[in-house]
C-alpha positions, 0 to 999 in steps of 0.5 A: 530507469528501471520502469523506463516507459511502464504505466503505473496506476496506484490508488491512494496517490494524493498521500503517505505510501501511495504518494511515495511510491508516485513520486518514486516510479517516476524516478525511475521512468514510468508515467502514474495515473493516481487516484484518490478521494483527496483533492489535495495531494501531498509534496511527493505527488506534487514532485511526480507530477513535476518529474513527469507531467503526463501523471495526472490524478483522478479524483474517487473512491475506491468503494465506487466501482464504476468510478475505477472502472472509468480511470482504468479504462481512461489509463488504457485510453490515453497511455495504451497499457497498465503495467503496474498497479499499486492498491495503496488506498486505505484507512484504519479503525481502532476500537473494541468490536463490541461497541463498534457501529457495524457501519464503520466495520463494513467502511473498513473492509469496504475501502481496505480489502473491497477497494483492492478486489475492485481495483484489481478487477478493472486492471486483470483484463488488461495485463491479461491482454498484454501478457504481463503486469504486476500487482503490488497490494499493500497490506500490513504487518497487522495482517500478519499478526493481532494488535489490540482493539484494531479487529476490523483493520487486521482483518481486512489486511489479513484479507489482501495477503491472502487475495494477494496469494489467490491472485498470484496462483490464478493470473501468474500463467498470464504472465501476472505477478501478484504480490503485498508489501507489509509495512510496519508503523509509517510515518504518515499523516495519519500515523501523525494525527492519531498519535498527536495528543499528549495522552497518546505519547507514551504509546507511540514511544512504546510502539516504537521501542517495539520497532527493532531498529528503533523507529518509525518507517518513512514512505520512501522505505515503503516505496523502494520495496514497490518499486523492486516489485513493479519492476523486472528484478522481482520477475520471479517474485509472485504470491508473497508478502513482504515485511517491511517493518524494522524488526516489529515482527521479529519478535521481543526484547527483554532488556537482555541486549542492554547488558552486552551492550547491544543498545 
């Protein structure tokens, strides 16, 4: 029970990593407020809810300010702090900046990095208040380092590590903690329906094989770094970002550990 009687409020609740973590904080004791422009969640919120029935889940956008602004404040209302917050709602873009509408850029950074200040904005006054929170952003190892035709994307992502490292210096006296997970490729509905089609196949294995482990990353692996970060193990922990991706970022293979073995 290590979120015993913590409130959590995590934005892109309904599926994929903001669900994981849901369904896993109640695990562990704490009560989720979600939000999130879906109106069907996944079966991870839908075991949150039924672990802990106080969680509710508020339908919006992150781009709405005013709607985040009134499902914070309701979260103050009804369960008189929030101790924990998870930015987890985001979408990706993948295309040539050349030919993308500047509409679709401007959605991108509106939702990924506009989405996190927003959240965040409504949520600092009251862990000032109380003393203590902590912030958990999740970004991306694309916000780490350049993948092809996904600029919009990795630049928003590099954006929350870095206001992730800006909110940790600025709020960490008042008692803050500020931190982003980077995950590698998810197996998430999104992951699913991008790589679908037969055509597409041959990358997916590619940018598995790139994974050093082999694999794809599940929710819950995502998940259990957010909960060391929402709870008081990491109480010395602010201001970093960290890699939860298999290896992805470790660096490259050749083929060489084949001849001893080694795959």
């Amino acid at each position: 029970m290590r979120l015993e009687k913590k409130i959590a409020f995590i934005t892109g609740a309904a599926s994929g990593i903001g669900s994981a973590c849901a369904r896993r904080f109640v695990e562990e004791g704490a009560v989720v407020v979600g939000f999130d422009v879906n109106e069907t969640p996944e079966p991870d919120w839908v075991s949150a809810v039924t672990l802990q029935p106080k969680c509710q889940l508020i339908t919006g956008d992150v781009r709405d300010d005013q709607a985040l602004a009134s499902a914070v404040q309701l979260t103050q209302e009804q369960y008189g702090s929030v101790d924990i917050l998870v930015n987890s709602a985001g979408i990706a873009a993948v295309g040539p900046l050349h030919v993308m509408e500047v509409s679709e850029f401007e959605r991108v950074m509106d939702i990924n990095l506009k989405g996190t200040f927003l959240a965040c904005r409504h949520v600092l006054p009251i862990m000032m208040e109380q003393g203590s929170g902590s912030i958990i952003n999740i970004a991306s190892v694309d916000g780490i380092e350049a993948q092809e035709i996904t600029g919009a994307y990795n630049a928003s992502k590099a954006g929350v590590i870095l206001l992730t490292k800006n909110m940790s210096i600025d709020y960490g006296r008042k008692g803050i903690r500020a931190n982003a997970i980077c995950p590698g490729f998810i197996e998430t509905p999104f992951i699913s329906e991008l790589y679908s089609s037969e055509e597409f196949q041959p990358i997916k294995e590619r940018i598995t094989d790139a994974h050093q482990m082999g694999r794809l990353g599940k929710p819950d692996e995502i998940a259990n770094a957010a909960l060391f970060l929402a709870s008081d193990e990491s109480s010395f922990v602010n201001g970093t970002s960290i890699v939860v991706d298999g290896g992805f970022t470790a660096g490259k293979r050749f083929g060489i550990a084949a001849m001893f073995d080694l795959e």
